[in-house]
N, CA, C and O atoms as a MOPAC input file, in Angstrom:
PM7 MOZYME 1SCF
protein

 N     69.16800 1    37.60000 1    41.99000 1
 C     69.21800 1    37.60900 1    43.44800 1
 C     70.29600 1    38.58800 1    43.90600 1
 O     71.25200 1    38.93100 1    43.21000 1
 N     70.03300 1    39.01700 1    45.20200 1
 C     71.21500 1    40.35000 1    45.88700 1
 C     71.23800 1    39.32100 1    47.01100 1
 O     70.57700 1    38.38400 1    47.45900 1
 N     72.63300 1    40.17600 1    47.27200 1
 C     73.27200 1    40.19300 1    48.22100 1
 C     73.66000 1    40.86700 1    49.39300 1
 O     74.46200 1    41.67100 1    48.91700 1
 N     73.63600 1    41.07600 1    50.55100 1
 C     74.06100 1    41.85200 1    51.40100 1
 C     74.94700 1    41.84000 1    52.63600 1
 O     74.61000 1    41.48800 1    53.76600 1
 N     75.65400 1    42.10200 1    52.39900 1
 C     77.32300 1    41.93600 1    53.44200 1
 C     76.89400 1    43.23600 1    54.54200 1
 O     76.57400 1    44.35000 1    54.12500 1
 N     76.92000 1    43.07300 1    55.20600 1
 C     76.56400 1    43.92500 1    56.63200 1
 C     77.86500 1    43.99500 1    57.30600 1
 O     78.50300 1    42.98700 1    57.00300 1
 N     78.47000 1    44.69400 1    58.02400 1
 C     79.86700 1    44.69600 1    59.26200 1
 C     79.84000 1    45.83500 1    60.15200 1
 O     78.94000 1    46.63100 1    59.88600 1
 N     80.37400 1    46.05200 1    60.86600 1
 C     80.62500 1    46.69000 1    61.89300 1
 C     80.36500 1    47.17400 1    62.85900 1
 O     80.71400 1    48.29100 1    63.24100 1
 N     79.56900 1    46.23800 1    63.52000 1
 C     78.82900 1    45.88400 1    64.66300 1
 C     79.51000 1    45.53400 1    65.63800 1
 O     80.51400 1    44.82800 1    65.54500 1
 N     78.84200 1    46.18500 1    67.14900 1
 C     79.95200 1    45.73100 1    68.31200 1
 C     79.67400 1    46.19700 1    70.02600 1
 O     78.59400 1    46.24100 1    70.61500 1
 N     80.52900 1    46.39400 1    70.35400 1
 C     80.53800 1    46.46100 1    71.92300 1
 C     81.27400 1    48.23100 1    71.22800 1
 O     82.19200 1    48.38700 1    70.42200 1
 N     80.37300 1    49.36200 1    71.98300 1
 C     81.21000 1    50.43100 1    72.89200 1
 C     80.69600 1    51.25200 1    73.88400 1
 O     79.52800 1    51.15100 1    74.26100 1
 N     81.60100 1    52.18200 1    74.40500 1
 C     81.15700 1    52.96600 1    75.90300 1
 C     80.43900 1    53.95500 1    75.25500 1
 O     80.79200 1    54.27400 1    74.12000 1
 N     79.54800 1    54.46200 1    75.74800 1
 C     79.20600 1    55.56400 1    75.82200 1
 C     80.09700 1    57.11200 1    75.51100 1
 O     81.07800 1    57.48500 1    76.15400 1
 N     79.43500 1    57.86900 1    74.33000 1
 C     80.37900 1    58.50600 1    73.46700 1
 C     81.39400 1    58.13800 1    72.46200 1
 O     82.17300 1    58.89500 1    71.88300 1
 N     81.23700 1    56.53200 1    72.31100 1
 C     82.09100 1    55.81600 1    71.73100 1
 C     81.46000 1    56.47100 1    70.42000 1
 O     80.77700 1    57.48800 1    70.29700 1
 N     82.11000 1    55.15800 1    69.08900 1
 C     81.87900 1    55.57100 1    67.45300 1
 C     82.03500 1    54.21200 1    67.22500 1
 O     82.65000 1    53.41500 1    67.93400 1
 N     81.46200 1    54.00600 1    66.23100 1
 C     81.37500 1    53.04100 1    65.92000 1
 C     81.54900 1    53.10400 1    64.13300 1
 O     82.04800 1    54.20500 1    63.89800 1
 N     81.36600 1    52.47800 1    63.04900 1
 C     80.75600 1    52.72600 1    61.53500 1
 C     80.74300 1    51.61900 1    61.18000 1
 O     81.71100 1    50.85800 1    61.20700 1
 N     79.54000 1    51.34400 1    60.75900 1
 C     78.83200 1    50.49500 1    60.07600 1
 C     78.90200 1    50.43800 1    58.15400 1
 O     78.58700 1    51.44600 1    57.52000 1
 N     79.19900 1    49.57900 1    57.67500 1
 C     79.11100 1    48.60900 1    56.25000 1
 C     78.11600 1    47.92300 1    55.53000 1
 O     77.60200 1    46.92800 1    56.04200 1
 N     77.73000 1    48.35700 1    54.29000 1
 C     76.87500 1    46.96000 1    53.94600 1
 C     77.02800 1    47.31400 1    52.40900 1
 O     76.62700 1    48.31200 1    51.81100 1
 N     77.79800 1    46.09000 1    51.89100 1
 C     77.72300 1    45.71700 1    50.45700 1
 C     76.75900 1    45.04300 1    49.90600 1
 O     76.28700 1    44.08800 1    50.52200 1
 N     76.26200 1    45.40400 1    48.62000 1
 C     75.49400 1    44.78000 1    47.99200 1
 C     75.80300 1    44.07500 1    46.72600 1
 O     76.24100 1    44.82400 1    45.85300 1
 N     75.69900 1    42.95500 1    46.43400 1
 C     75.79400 1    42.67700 1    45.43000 1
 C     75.13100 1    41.45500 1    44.65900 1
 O     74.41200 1    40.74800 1    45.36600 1
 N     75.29000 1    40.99300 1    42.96100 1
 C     74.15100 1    40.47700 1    42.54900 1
 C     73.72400 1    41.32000 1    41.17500 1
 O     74.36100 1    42.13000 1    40.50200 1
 N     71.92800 1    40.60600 1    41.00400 1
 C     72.06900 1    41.21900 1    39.60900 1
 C     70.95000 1    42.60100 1    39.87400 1
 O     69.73400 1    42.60800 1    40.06200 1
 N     72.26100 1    44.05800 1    39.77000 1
 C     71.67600 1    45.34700 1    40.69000 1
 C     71.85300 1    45.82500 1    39.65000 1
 O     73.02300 1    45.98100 1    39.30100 1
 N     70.71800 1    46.26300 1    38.71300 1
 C     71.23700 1    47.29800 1    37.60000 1
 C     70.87900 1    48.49300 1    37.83200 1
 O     71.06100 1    49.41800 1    37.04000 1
 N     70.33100 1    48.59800 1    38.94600 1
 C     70.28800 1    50.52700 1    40.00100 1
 C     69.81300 1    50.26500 1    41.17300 1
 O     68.90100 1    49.51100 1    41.51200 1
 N     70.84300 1    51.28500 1    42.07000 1
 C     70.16300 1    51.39400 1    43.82600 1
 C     69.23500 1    52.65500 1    43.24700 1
 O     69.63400 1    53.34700 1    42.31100 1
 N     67.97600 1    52.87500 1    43.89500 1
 C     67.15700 1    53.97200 1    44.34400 1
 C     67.51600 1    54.10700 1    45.49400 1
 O     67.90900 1    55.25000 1    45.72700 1
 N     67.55900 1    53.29000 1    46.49300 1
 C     67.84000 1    54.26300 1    48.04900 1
 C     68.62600 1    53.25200 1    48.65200 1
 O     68.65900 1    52.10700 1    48.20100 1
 N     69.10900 1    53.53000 1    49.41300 1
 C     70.12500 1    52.28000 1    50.74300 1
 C     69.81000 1    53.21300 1    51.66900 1
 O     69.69500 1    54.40700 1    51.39200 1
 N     69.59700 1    52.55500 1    53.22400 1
 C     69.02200 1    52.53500 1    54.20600 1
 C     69.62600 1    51.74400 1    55.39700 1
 O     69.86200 1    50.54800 1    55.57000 1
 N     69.76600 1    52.70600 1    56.04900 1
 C     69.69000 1    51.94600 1    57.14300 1
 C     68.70300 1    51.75600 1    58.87700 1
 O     68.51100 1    52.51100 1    59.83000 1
 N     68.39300 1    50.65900 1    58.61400 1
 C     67.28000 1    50.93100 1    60.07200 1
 C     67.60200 1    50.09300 1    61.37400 1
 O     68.50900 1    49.26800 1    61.26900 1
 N     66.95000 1    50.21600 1    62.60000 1
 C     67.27600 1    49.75000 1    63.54800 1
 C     65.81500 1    49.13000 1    64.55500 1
 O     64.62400 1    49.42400 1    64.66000 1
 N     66.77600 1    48.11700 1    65.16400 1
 C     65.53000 1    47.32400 1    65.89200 1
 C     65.44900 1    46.98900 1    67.53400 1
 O     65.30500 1    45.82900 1    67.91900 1
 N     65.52800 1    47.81800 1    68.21700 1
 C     65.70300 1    47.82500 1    69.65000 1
 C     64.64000 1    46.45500 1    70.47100 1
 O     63.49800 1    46.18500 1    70.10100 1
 N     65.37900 1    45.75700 1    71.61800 1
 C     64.66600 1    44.39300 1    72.23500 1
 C     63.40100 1    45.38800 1    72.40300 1
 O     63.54900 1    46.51300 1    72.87800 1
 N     61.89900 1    44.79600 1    71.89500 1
 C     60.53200 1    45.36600 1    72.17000 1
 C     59.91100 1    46.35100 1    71.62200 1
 O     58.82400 1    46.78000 1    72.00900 1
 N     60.70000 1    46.87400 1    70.47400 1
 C     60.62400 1    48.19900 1    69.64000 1
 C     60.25400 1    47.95200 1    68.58300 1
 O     60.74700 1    46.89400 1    68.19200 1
 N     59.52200 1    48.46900 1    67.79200 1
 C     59.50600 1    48.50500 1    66.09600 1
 C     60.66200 1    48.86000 1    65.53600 1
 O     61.51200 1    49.38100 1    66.25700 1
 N     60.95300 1    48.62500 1    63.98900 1
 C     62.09300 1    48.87500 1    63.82200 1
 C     61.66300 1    50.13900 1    62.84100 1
 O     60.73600 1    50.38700 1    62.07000 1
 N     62.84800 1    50.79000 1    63.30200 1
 C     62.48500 1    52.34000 1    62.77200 1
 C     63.88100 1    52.73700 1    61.49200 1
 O     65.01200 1    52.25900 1    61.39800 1
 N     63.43100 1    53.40900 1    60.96100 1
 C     64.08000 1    54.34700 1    60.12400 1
 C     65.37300 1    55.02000 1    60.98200 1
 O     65.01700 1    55.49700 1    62.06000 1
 N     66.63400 1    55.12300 1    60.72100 1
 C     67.79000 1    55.48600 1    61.35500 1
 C     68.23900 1    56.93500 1    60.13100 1
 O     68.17800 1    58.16200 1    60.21500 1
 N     68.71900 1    55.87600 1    58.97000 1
 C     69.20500 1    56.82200 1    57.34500 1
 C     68.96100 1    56.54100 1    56.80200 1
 O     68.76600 1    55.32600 1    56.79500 1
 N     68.64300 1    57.42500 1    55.55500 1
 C     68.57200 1    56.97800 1    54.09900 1
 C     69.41600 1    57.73000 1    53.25700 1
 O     69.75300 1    58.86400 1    53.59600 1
 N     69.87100 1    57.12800 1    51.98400 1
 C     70.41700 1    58.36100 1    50.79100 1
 C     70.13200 1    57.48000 1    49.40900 1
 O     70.54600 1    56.35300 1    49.13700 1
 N     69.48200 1    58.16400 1    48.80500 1
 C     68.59800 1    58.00900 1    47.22600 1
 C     69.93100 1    57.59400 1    46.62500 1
 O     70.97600 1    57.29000 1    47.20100 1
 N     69.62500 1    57.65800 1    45.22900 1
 C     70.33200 1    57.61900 1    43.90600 1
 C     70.82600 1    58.82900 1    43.48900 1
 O     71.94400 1    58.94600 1    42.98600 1
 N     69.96300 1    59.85100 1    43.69000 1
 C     69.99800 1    61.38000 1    43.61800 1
 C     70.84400 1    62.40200 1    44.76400 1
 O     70.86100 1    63.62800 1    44.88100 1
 N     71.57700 1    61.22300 1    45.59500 1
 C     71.81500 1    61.73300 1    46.83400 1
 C     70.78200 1    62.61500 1    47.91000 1
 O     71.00800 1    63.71500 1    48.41400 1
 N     70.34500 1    62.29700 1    47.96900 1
 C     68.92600 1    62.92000 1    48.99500 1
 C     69.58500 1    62.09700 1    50.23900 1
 O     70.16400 1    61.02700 1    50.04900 1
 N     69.44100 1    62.72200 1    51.60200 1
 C     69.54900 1    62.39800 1    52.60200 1
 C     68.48300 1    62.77400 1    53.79000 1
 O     68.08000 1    63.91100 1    54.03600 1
 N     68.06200 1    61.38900 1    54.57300 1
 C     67.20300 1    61.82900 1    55.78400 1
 C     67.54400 1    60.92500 1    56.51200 1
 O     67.93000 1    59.77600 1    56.29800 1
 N     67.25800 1    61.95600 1    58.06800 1
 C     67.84700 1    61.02600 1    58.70900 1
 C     66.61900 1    60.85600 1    60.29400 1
 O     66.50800 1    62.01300 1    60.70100 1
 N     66.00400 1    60.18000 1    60.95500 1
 C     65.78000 1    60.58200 1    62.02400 1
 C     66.32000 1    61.14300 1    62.81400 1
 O     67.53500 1    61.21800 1    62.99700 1
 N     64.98600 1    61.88400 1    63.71700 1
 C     65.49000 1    63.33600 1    64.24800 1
 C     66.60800 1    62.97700 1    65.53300 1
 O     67.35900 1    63.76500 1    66.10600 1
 N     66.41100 1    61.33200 1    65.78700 1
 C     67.39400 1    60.88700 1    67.06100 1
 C     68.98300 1    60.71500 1    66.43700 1
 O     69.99700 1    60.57700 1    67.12100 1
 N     68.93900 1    60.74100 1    65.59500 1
 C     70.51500 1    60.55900 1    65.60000 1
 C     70.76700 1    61.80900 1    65.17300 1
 O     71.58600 1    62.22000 1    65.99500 1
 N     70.49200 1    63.00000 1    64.09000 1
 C     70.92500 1    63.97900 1    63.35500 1
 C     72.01400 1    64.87700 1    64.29700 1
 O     71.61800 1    65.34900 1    65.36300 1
 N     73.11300 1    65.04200 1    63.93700 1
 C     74.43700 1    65.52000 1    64.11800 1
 C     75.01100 1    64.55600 1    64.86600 1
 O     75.97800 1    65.03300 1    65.45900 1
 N     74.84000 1    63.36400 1    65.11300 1
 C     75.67300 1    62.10500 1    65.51100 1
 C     76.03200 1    61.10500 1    64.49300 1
 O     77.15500 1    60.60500 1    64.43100 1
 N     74.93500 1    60.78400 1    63.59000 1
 C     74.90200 1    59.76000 1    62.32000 1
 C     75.58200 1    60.38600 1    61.34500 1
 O     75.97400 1    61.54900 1    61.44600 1
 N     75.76100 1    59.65000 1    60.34100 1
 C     76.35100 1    60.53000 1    59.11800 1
 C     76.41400 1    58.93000 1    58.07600 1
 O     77.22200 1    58.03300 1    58.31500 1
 N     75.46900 1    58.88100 1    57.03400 1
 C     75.66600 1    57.95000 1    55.81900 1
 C     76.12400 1    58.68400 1    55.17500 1
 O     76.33700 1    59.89300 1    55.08800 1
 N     76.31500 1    57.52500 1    54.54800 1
 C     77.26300 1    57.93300 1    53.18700 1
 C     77.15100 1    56.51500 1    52.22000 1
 O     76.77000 1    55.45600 1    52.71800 1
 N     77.49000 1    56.62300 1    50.94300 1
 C     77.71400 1    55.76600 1    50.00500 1
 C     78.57500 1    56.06400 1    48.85400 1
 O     78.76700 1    57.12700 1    48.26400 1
 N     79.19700 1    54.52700 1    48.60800 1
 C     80.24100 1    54.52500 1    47.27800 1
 C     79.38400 1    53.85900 1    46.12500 1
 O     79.29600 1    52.63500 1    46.02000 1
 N     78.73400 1    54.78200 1    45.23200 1
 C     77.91800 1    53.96100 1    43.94900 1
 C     78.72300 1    53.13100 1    43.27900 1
 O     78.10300 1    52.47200 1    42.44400 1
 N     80.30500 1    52.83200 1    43.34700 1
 C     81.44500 1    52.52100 1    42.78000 1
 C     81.55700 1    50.66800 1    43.50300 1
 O     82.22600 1    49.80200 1    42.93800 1
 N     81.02500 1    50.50000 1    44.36100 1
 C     81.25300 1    49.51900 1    45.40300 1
 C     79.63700 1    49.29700 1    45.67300 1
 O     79.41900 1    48.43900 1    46.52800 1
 N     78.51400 1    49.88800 1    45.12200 1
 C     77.32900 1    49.55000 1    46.08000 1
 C     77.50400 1    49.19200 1    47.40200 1
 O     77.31500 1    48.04700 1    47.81300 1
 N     77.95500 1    50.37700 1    48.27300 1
 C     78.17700 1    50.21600 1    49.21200 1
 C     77.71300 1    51.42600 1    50.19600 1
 O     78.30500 1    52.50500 1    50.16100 1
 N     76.68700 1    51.20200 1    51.02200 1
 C     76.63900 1    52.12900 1    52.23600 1
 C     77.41800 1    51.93100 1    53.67300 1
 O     77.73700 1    50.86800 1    54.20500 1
 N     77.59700 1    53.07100 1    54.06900 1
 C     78.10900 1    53.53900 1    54.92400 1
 C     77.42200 1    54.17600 1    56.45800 1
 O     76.49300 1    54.95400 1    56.24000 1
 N     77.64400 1    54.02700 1    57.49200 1
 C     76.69900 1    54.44900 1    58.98800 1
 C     77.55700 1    54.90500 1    59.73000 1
 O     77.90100 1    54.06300 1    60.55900 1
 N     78.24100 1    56.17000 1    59.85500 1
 C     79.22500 1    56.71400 1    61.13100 1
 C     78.23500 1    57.12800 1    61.61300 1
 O     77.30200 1    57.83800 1    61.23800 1
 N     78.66700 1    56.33900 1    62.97800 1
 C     77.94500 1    56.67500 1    64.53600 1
 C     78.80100 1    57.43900 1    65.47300 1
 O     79.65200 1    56.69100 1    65.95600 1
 N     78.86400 1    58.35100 1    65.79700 1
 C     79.45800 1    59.03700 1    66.65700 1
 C     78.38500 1    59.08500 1    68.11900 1
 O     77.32300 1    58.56100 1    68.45600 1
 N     79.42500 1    60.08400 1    68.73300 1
 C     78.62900 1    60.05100 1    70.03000 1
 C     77.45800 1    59.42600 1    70.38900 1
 O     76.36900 1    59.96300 1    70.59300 1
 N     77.80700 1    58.00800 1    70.46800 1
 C     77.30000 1    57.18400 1    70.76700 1
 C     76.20500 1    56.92900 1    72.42100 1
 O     76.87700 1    56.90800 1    73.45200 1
 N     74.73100 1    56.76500 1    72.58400 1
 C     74.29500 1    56.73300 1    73.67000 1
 C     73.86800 1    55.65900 1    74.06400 1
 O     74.14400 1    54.99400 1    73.06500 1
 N     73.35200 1    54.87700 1    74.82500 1
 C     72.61800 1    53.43100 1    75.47000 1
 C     71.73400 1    53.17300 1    74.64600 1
 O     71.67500 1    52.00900 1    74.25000 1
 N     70.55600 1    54.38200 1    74.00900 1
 C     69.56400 1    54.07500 1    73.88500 1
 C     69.82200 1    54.22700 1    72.02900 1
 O     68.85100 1    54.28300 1    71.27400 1
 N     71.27300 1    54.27800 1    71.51200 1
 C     71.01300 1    53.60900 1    70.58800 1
 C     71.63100 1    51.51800 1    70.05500 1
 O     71.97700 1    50.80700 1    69.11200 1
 N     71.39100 1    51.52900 1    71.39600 1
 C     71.65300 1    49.93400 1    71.49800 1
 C     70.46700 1    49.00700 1    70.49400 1
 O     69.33100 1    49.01100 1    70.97000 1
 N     70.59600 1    48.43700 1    69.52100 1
 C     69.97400 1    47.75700 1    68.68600 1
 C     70.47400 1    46.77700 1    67.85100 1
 O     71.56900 1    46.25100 1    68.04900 1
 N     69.67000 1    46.46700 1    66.83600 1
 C     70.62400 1    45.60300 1    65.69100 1
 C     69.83400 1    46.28600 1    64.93400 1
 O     68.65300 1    46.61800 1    65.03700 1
 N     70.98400 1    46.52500 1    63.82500 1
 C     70.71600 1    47.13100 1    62.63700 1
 C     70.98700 1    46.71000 1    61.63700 1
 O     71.97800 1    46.04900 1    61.32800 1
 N     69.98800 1    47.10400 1    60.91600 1
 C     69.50600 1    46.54800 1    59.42800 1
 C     69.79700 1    47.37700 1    58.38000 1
 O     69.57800 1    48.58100 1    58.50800 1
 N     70.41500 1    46.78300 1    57.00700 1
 C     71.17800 1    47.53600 1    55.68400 1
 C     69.34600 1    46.94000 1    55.33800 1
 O     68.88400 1    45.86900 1    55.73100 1
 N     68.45100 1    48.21000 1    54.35200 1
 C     67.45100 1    48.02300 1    53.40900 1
 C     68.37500 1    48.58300 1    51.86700 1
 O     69.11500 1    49.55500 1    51.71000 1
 N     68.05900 1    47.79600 1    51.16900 1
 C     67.99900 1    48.25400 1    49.75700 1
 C     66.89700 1    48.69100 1    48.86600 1
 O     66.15200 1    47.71100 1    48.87100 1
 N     66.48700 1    49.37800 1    48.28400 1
 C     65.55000 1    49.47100 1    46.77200 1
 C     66.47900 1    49.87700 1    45.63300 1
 O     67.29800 1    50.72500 1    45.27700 1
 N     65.71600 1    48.51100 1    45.20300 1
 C     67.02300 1    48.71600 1    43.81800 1
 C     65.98400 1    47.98900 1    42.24500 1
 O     64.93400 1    47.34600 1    42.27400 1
 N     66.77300 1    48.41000 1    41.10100 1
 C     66.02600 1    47.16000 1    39.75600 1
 C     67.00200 1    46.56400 1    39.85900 1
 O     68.05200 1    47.08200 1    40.24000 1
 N     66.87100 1    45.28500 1    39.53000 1
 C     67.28700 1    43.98100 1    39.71500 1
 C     67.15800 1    43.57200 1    38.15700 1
 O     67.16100 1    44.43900 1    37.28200 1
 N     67.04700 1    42.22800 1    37.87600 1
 C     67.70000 1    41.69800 1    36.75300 1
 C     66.45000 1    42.09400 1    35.75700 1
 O     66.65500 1    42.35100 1    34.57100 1
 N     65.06900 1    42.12200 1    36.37500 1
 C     63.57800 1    42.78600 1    35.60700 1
 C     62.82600 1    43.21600 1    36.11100 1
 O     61.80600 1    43.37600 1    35.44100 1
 N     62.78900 1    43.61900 1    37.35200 1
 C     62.04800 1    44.02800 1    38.08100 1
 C     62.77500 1    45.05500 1    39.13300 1
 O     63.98000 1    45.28000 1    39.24000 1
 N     61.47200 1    45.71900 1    40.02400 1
 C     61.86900 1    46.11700 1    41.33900 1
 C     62.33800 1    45.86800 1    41.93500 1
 O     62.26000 1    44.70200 1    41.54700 1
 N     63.38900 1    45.74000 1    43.37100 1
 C     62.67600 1    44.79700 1    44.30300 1
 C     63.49900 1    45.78300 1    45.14700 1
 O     63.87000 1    46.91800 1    44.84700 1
 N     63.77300 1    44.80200 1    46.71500 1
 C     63.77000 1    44.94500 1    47.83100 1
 C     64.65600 1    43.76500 1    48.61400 1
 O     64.59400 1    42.57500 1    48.30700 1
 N     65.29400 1    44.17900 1    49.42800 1
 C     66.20900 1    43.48000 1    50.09000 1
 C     66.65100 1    43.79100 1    51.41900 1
 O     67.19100 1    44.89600 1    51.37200 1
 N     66.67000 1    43.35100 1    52.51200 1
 C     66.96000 1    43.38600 1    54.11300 1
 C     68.51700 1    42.50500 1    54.24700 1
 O     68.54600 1    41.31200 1    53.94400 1
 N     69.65500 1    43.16100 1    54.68300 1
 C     70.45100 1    42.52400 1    55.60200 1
 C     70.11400 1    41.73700 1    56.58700 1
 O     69.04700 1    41.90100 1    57.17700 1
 N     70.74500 1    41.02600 1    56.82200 1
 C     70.76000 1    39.94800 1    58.16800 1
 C     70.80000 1    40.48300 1    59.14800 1
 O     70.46600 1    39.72700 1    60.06000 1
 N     71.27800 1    42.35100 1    59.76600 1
 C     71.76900 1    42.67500 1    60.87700 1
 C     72.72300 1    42.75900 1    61.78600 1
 O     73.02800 1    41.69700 1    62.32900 1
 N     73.21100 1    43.59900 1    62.06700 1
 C     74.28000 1    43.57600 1    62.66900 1
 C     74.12700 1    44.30000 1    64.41300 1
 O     73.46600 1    45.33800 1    64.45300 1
 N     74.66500 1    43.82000 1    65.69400 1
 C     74.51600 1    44.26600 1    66.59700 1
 C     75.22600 1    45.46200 1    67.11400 1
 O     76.45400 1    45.41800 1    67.04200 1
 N     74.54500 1    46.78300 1    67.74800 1
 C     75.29100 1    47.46200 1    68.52900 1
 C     74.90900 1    47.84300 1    69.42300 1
 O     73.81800 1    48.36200 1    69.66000 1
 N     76.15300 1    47.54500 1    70.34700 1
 C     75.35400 1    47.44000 1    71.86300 1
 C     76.31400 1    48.76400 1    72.11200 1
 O     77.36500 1    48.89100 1    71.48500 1
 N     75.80500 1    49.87100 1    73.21300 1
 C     76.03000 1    50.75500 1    73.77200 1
 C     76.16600 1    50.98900 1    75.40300 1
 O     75.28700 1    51.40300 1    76.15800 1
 N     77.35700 1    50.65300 1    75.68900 1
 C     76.64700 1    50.47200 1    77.14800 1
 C     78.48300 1    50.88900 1    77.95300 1
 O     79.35800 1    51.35500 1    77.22300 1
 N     78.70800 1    50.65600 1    79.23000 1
 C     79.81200 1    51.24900 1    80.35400 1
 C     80.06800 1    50.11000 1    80.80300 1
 O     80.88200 1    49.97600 1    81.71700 1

């Protein structure tokens, strides 16, 4: 079984920053990708970042030069700097994992964390 520690979720103004956390842990004998996505009140939840094992990075085209992941393979730990922050990225956001596990594939969702954007 995994684990997922999510943080840094919150209240800011507009142009604010914010950065987001999510540890994983458990029986992870490789990340393939960590992810992070988001779920706006009435929205599907969409793709925000990703970064592989291989370091590959994508990001949707709404955040690119505001977002910035990152990860410590040392900590299984991703990372979400939000900069210039706007309203309309007000959501709760979700840490995804793909990882092998103790014999298998699998897959794992954070609990979410809120960020509200607003004056």
């Amino acid at each position: 079984q995994v684990q997922l520690m999510e943080s840094g979720g919150g209240v800011v103004q507009p142009g604010g920053s914010l950065r987001l956390s999510c540890a994983a842990s458990g029986s992870i004998r490789l990340i393939y990708s960590m992810n992070w996505y988001r779920q706006a009140p009435g929205k599907q939840r969409e793709l925000v970042a990703a970064v592989t094992s291989g370091g590959r990075i994508n990001y949707a085209d709404s955040v690119k030069g505001r977002f910035t992941i990152s990860r410590n393979n040392a900590k299984n730990t991703v990372y979400l700097q939000m900069n210039s922050l706007k309203p309309e990225d007000t959501a709760v956001y979700f840490c995804y994992v793909d990882i092998w596990g103790a014999r298998t594939r699998e897959n794992y969702w954070g609990q979410g964390t809120q960020v509200t954007v607003s004056s």
